[in-house]
C-alpha positions as CSV (number, residue, x, y, z in Angstrom):
1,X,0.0,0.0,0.0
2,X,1.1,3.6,-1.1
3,X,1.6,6.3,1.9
4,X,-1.2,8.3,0.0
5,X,-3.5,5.3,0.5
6,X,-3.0,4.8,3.9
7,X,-3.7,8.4,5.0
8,X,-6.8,8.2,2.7
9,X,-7.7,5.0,5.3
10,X,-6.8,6.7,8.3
11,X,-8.9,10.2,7.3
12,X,-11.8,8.0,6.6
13,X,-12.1,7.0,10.4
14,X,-11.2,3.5,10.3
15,X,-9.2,2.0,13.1
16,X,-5.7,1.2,11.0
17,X,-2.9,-0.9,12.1
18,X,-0.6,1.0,10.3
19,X,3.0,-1.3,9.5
20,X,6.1,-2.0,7.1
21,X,9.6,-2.5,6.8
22,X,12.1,0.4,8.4
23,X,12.1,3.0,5.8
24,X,8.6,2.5,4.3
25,X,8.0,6.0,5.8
26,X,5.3,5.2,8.9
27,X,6.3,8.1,11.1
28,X,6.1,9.8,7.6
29,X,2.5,9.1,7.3
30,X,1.7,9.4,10.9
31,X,2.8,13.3,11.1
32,X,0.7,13.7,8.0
33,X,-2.1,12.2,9.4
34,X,-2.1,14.2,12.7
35,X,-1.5,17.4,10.7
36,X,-4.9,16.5,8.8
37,X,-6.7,15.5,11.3
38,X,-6.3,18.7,13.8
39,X,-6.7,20.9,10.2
40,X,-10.2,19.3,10.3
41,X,-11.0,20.1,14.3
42,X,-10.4,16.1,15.3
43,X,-9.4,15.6,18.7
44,X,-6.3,13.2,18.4
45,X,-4.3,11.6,21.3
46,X,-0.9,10.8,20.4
47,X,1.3,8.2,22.4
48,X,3.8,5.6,22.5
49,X,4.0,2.1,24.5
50,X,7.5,3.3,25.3
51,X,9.0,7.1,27.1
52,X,12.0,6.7,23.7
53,X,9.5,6.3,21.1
54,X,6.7,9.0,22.8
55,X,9.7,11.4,23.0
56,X,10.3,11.2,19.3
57,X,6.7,11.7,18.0
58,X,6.3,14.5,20.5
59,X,3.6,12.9,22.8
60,X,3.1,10.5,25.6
61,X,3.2,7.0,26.8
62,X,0.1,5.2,26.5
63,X,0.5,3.9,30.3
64,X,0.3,7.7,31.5
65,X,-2.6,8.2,28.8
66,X,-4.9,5.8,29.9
67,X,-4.1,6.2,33.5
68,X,-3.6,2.7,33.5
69,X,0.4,3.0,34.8
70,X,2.2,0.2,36.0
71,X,-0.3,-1.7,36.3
72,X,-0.7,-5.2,35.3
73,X,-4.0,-6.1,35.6
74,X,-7.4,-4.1,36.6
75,X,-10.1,-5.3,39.0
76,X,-13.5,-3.6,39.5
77,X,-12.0,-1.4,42.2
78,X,-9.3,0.2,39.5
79,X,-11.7,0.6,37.1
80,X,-13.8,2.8,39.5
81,X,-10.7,4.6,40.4
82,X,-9.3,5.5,37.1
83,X,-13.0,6.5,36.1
84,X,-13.5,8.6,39.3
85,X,-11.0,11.2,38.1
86,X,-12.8,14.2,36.2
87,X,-9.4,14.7,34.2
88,X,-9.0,10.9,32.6
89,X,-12.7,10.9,32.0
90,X,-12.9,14.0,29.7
91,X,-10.1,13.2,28.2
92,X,-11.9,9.5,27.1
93,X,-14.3,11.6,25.8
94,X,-13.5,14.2,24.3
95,X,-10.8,12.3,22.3
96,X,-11.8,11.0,18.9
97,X,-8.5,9.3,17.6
98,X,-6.0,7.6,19.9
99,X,-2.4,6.6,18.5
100,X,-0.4,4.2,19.7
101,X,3.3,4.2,18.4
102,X,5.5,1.1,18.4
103,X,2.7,-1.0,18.9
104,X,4.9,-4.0,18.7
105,X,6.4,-3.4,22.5
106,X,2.8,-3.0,24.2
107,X,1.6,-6.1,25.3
108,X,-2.1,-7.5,24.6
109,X,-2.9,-7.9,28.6
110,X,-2.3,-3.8,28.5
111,X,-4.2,-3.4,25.2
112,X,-7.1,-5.2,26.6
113,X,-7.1,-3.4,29.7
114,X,-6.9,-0.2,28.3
115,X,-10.3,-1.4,25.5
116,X,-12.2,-2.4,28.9
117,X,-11.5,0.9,30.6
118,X,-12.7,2.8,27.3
119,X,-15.9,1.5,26.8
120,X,-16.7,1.8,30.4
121,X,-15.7,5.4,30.6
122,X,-17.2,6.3,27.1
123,X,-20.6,4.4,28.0
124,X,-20.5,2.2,24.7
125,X,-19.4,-1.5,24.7
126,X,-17.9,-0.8,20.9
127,X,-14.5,-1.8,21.0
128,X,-12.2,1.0,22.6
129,X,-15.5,2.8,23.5
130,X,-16.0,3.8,19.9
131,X,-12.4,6.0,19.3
132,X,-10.9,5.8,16.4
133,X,-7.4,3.8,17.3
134,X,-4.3,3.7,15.2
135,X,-2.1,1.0,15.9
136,X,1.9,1.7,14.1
137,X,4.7,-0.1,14.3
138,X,6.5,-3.1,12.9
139,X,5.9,-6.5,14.7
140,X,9.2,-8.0,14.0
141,X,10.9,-4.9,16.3
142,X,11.5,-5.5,19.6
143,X,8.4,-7.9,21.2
144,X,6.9,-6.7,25.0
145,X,8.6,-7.7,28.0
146,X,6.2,-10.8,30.1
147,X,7.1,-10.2,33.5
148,X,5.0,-13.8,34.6
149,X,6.1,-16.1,31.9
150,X,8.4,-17.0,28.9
151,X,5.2,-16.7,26.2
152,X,5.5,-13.5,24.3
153,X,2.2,-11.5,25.3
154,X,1.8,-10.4,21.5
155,X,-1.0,-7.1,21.0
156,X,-2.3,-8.5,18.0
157,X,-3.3,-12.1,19.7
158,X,-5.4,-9.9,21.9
159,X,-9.5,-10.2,22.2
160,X,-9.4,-6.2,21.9
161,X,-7.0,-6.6,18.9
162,X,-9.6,-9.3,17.2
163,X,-12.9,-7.1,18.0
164,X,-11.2,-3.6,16.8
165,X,-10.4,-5.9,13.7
166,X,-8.6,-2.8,12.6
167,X,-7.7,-2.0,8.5
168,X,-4.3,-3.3,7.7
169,X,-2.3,-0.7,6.1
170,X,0.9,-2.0,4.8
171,X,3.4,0.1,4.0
172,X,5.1,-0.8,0.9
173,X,7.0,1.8,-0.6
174,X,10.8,2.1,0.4
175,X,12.7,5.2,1.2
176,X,15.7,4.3,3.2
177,X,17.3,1.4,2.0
178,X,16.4,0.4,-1.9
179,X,18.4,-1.2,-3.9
180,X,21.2,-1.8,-1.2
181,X,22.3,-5.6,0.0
182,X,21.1,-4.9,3.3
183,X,17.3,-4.7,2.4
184,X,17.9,-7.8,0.9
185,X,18.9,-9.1,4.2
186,X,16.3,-7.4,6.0
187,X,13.6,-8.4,3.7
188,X,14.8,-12.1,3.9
189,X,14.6,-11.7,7.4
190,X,11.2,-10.9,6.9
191,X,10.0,-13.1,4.5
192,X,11.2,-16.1,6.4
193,X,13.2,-16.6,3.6
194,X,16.9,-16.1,5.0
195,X,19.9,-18.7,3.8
196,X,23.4,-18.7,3.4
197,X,23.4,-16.2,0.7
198,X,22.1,-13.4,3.1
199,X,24.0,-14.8,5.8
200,X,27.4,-14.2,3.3
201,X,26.2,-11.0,3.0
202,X,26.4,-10.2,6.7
203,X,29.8,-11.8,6.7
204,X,31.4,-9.6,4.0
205,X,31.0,-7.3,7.3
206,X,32.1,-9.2,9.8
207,X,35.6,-7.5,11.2
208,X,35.4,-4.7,8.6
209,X,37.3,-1.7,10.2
210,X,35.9,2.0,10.1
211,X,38.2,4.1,8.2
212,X,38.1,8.2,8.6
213,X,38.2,10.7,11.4
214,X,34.6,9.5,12.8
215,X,34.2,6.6,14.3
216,X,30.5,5.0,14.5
217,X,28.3,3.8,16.6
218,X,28.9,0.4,18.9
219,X,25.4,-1.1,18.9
220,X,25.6,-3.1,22.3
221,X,22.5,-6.0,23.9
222,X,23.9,-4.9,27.3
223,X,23.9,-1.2,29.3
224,X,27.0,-2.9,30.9
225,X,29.0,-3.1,28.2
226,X,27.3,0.5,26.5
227,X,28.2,2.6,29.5
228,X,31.9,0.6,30.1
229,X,33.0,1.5,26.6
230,X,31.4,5.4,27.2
231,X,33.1,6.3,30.2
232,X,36.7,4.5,28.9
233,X,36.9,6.3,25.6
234,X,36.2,9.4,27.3
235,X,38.7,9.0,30.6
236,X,41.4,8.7,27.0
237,X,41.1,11.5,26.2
238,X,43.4,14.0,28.0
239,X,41.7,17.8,28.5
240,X,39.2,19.1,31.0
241,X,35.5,18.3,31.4
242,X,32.6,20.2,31.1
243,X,29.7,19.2,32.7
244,X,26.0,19.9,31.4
245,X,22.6,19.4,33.7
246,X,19.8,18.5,33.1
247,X,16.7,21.4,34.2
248,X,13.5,19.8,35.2
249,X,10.1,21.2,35.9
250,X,7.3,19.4,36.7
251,X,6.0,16.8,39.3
252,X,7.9,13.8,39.8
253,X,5.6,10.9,39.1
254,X,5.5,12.8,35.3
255,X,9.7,13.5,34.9
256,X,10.4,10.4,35.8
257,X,8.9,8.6,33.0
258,X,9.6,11.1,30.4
259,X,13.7,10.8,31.9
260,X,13.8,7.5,31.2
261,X,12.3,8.1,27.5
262,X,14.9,10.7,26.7
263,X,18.3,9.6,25.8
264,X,19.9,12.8,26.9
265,X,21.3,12.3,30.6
266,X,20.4,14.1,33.3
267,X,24.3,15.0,33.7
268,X,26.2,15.5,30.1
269,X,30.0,15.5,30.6
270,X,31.9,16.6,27.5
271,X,35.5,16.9,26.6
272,X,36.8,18.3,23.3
273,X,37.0,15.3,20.9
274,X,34.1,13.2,22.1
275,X,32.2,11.5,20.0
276,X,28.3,12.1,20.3
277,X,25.0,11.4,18.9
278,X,22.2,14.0,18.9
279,X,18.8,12.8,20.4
280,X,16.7,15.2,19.3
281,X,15.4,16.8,15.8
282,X,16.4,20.6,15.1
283,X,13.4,22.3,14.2
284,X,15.8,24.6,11.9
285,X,16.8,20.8,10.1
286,X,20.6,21.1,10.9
287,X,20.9,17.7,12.5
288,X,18.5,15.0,13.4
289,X,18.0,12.3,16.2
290,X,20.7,10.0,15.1
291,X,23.2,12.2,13.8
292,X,26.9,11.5,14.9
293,X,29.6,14.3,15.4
294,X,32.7,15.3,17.6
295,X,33.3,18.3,20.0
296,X,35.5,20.6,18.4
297,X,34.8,23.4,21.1
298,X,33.7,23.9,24.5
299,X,35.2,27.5,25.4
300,X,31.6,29.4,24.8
301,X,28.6,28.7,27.3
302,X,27.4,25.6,25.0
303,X,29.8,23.1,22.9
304,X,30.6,23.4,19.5
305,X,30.0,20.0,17.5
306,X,31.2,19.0,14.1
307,X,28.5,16.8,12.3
308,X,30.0,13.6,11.0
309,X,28.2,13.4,7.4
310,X,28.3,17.2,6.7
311,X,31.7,18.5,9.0
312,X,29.4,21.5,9.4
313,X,30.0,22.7,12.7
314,X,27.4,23.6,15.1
315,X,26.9,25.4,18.6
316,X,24.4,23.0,20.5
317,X,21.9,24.8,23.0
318,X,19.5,23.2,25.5
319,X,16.6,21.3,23.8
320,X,13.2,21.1,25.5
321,X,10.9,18.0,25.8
322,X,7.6,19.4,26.7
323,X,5.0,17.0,28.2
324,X,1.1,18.3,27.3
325,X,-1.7,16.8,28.6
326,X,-5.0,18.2,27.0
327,X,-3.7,21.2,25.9
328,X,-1.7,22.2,29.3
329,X,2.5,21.7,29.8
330,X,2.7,19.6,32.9
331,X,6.5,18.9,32.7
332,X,9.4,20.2,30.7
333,X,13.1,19.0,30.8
334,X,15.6,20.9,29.4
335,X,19.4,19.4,28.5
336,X,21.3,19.2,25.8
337,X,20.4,17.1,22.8
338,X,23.6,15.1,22.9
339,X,24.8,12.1,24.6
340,X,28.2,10.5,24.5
341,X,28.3,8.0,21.2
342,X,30.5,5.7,21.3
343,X,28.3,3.4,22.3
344,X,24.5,2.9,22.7
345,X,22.1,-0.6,23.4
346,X,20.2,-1.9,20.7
347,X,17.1,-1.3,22.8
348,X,17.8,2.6,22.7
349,X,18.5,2.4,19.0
350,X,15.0,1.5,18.0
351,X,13.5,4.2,16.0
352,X,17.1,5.6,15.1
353,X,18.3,5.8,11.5
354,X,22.7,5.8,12.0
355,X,24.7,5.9,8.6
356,X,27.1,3.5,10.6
357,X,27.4,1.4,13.4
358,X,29.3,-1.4,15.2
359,X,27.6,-4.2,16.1
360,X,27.8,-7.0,17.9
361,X,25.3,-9.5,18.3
362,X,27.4,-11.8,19.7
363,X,25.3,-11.5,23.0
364,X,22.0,-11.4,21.4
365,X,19.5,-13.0,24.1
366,X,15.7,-12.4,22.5
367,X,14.5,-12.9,18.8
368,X,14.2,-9.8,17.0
369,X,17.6,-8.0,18.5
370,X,19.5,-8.8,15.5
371,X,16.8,-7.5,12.9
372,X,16.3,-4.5,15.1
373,X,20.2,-3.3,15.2
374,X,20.9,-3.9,11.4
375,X,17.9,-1.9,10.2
376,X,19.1,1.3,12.1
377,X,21.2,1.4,9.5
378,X,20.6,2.8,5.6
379,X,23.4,0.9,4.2
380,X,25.6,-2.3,4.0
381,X,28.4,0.1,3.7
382,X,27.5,1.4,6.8
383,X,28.0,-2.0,9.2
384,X,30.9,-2.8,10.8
385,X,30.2,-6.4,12.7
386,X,32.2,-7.2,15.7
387,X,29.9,-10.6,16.4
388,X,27.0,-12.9,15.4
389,X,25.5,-15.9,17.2
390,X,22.3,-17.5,15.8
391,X,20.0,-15.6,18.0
392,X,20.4,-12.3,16.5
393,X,19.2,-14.3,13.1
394,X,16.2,-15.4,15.0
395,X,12.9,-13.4,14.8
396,X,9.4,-14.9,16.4
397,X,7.8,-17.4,14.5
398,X,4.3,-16.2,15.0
399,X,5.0,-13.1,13.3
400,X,5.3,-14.8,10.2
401,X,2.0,-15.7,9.8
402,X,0.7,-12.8,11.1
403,X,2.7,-10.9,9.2
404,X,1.7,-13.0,5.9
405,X,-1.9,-12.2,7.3
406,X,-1.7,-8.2,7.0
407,X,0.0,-7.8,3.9
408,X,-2.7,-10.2,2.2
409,X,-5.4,-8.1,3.8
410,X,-3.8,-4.7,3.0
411,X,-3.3,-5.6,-0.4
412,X,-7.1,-6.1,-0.9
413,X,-7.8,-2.8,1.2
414,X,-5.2,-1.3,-1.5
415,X,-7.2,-2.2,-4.5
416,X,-10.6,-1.0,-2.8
417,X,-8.8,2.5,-1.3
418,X,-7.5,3.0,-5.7
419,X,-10.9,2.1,-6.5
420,X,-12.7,4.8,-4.5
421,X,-9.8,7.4,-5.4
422,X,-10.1,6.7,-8.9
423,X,-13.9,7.2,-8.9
424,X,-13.9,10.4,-7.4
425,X,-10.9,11.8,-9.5
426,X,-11.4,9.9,-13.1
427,X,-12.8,12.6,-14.5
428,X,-11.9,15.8,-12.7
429,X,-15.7,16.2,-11.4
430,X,-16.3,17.0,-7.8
431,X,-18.6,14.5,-6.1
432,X,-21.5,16.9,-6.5
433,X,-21.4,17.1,-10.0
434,X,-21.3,13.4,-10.3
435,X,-25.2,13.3,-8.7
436,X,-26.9,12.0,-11.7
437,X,-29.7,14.9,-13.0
438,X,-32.7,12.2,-11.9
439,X,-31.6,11.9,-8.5
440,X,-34.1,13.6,-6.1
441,X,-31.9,16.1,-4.1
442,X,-33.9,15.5,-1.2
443,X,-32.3,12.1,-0.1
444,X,-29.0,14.2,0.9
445,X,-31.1,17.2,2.4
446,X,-32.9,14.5,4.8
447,X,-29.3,12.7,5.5
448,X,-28.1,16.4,6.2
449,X,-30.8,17.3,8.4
450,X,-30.3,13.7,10.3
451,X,-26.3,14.4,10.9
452,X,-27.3,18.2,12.0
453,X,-29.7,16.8,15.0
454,X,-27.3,13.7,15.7
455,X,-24.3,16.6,15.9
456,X,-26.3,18.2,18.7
457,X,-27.7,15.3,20.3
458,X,-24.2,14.1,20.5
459,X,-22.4,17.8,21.5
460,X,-20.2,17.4,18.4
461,X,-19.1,19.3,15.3
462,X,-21.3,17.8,12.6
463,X,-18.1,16.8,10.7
464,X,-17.3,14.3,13.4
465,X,-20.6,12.2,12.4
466,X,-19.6,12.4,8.6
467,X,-18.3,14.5,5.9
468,X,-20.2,16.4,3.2
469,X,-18.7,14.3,0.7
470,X,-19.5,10.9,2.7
471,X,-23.4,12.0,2.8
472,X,-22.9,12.9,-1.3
473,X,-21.4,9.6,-1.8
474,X,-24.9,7.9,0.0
475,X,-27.3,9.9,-1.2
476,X,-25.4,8.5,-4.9
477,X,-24.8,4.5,-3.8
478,X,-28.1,4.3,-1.5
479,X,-26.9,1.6,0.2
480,X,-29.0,-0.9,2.2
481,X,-26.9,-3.2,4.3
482,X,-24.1,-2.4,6.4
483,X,-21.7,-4.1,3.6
484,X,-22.5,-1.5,0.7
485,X,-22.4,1.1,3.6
486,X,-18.8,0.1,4.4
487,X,-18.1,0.8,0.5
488,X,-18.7,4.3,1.0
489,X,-15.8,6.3,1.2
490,X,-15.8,7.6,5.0
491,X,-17.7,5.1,6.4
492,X,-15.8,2.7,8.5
493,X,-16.0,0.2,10.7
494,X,-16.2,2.6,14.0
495,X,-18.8,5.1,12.4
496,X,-20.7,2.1,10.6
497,X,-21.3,0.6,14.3
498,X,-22.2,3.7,15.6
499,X,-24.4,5.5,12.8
500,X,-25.1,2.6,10.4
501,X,-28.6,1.6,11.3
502,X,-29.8,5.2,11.3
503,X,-28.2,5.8,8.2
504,X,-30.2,2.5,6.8
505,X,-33.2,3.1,7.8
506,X,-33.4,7.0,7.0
507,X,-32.1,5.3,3.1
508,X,-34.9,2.8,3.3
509,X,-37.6,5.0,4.3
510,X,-36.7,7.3,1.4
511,X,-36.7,4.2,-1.0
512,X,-39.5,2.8,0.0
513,X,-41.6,5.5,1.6
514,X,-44.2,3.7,3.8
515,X,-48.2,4.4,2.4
516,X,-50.2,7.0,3.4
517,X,-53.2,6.6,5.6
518,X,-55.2,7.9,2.4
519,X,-53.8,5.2,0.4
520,X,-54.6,2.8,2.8
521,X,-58.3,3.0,2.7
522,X,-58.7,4.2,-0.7
């Protein structure tokens, strides 16, 4: 599926579970999504199932969202509690889309949880209370941690995953890798198809050398060995330190989480010629999360880096992480975006695109690890492998199938979503004009007048219950079951469950008008 057919899924209302390869532009489509969506007054939630990855879309975890936390489980008495607090209750209900971001690390015991809480709060046993969810991330990343047993508590094997039943949208257009020998390897991976070909691919890499000033990225599995080879390349070189802390505003119960998200450390201490990674995205698009440099100054208030790819040099000030809940900040930190670079875990790197690294997946301990360190990278050319055992070739077998399951389904969803494009575009008509001349106008007054009075029944904006171009697109199909409803462009599964038999009925009464009381006795 194209990105421009995915976002036509998403604006339509659907719930999506929105996945690819690394590269196929996800976070691409997401941005564009939320950028639509709040253009057209919808109420969107975004968050992450970890602190990293809702630090790099600019939102939240879904654990702080929900209200849910640590928990593991709910009970009837944390149900009432959780619903007992004004704040989490309007902001169930006054969202209308809820994203979720690296879906793959939020386990299905949470996902259920957080379905049961939502239709209790939002008064509606439709799955998630009725929102709108949007489910990204790629399944063969890094799987949730089961604190109570060795099974892998998948999302998608989840009772709310089955009854959400959400669109498949996957991603299949490639923007960081194509063409190069390591999406072959990746895509192997993938498939299920990897063999000693791919595997000599990997070797061609293994005890390759880094040549040039910069040295990349070691990709560790352990913090032991990540902060070990940190604090002994920087006690080599001779020079004096400058420290850097970390400012914090906000109560603790919120820092703490958002901390732990951000990979800048609450004390930064730099000497000139350290190697270092920035962690955040300049708004001004000098350097982005990911990008590798060296200190070539720190005689001014803030360093002076040198940016590995570019050798353009630039003076880093204090980046802010800002923590909004419903429109208010209720926690800020302020450090520098850097962190020392020689080294980082594979677990941290998730998200990252690095033009090098060394890894060593010699210690890989959980399928997936391998898969996840190699695509950080956009090359071959880029890898330097210290180590590889047969773990770090591994990936979960269930995701295969699954995985085989979504891309069959998106494929069909592809050919409908073309379909519907093609008809309102083929030939340069708005829908409007495409009413043939014998259609009585008055179908789409009466479905007009309906969504006016449901909009105020409901207390929202009448664009929430459907678009103009959704009630055009009835009035012209005059569907009568909830299948040929679903056809309709804007009509998905969440707004066919809640509006569909209204919708059918006011259709069928303008079909098939029932007879007078004149008519009935002559």
């Amino acid at each position: 599926m194209r990105q421009a057919q995915a976002l036509t899924r998403l604006a339509s209302g659907d719930s999506v579970f929105l996945t690819g390869p690394p590269g196929a532009g996800k976070s691409h489509v997401l941005k564009e999504f939320v950028r639509l969506a709040t253009r057209r007054g919808t109420a969107v939630a975004v968050t992450a199932s970890t602190g990293i990855a809702a630090t790099q879309i600019g939102g939240q975890t879904i654990h702080s969202w929900s209200g849910v936390g640590i928990r593991d489980h709910l009970d009837t008495s944390d149900i009432e509690a959780i619903a007992s607090k004004d704040r989490l209750v309007h902001r169930y209900l006054t969202t209308d889309t809820l994203i979720i971001d690296e879906i793959s690390m939020l386990s299905g015991s949470f996902l259920t949880m957080l379905d049961q809480l939502a239709r209790t709060i939002r008064g509606t046993d439709a799955p998630f209370g009725g929102l709108q969810l949007v489910l990204v991330g790629d399944m063969f990343q890094l799987p949730p941690i089961n604190r109570e047993s060795d099974q892998v508590d998948f999302a998608f094997r989840s009772s709310a995953w089955r009854d959400l039943d959400p669109q498949a949208c996957y991603l299949t257009e490639q923007h960081r890798q194509s063409g190069d020998a390591l999406s072959q390897v990746l895509t192997a991976m993938r498939d299920g198809s990897f063999s000693q070909s791919q595997l000599d691919i990997l070797k061609t890499r293994l005890g390759k050398e880094p040549t040039g000033a910069f040295k990349p990225t070691h990709l560790y599995s352990h913090n032991v060995d990540v902060d070990s080879m940190n604090a002994e390349r920087l006690a080599r070189i001779a020079g004096t330190p400058h420290s850097y802390n970390m400012d914090v505003r906000g109560a603790q119960t919120i820092v703490e989480p958002m901390k732990r998200g951000i990979l800048a450390p609450e004390e930064l201490t730099l000497k000139v010629g350290a190697e270092v990674m920035f962690v955040a995205n300049d708004q001004n698009l000098r350097f982005a999360n990911g990008s590798l440099g060296r200190v070539i100054d720190l005689s001014g208030p803030w360093p002076v880096v040198e940016l590995a790819a570019t050798s353009r040099r630039i003076t880093v000030e204090p980046h802010s992480w800002v923590l909004e809940e419903d429109g208010v900040t209720k926690a800020e930190i302020r450090q520098l975006p850097l962190r020392l670079a020689w080294a980082i875990t594979i677990h941290k790197s998730q998200g990252m695109s690095l033009d090098s690294a060394e890894i060593d997946l010699s210690r890989s301990f959980t399928p997936g690890m391998g898969y996840v360190a190699l695509s950080r990278l956009r090359t071959l050319d880029g890898l330097f492998l210290k180590g590889l055992n047969s773990m770090a070739l591994r990936l979960h077998p269930s995701i295969f199938d699954f995985d085989q399951t979504v891309r069959q389904a998106s494929s069909r969803l592809g050919a409908e979503t073309e379909d519907l494009i093609v008809d309102d575009e083929s030939d340069g008509q708005s829908p409007s004009d495409q009413i043939p001349a014998e259609l009585d106008q008055d179908l789409l007054l009466r479905l007009k007048t309906w969504r006016r009075d449901r909009a105020r029944a409901d207390g929202v904006p009448a664009y929430v219950i459907a678009h103009d171009i959704t009630l055009v697109e009835i009035a012209m199909r005059t569907p009568t079951t909830n299948a040929e409803l679903r056809r309709v462009k804007g009509m998905g599964a969440a707004r066919v469950a809640r509006y569909g038999e209204a919708i059918l009925a006011l259709v069928a009464n303008y079909l098939h008008p029932a007879p007078s009381q004149d008519s009935l006795f002559g």
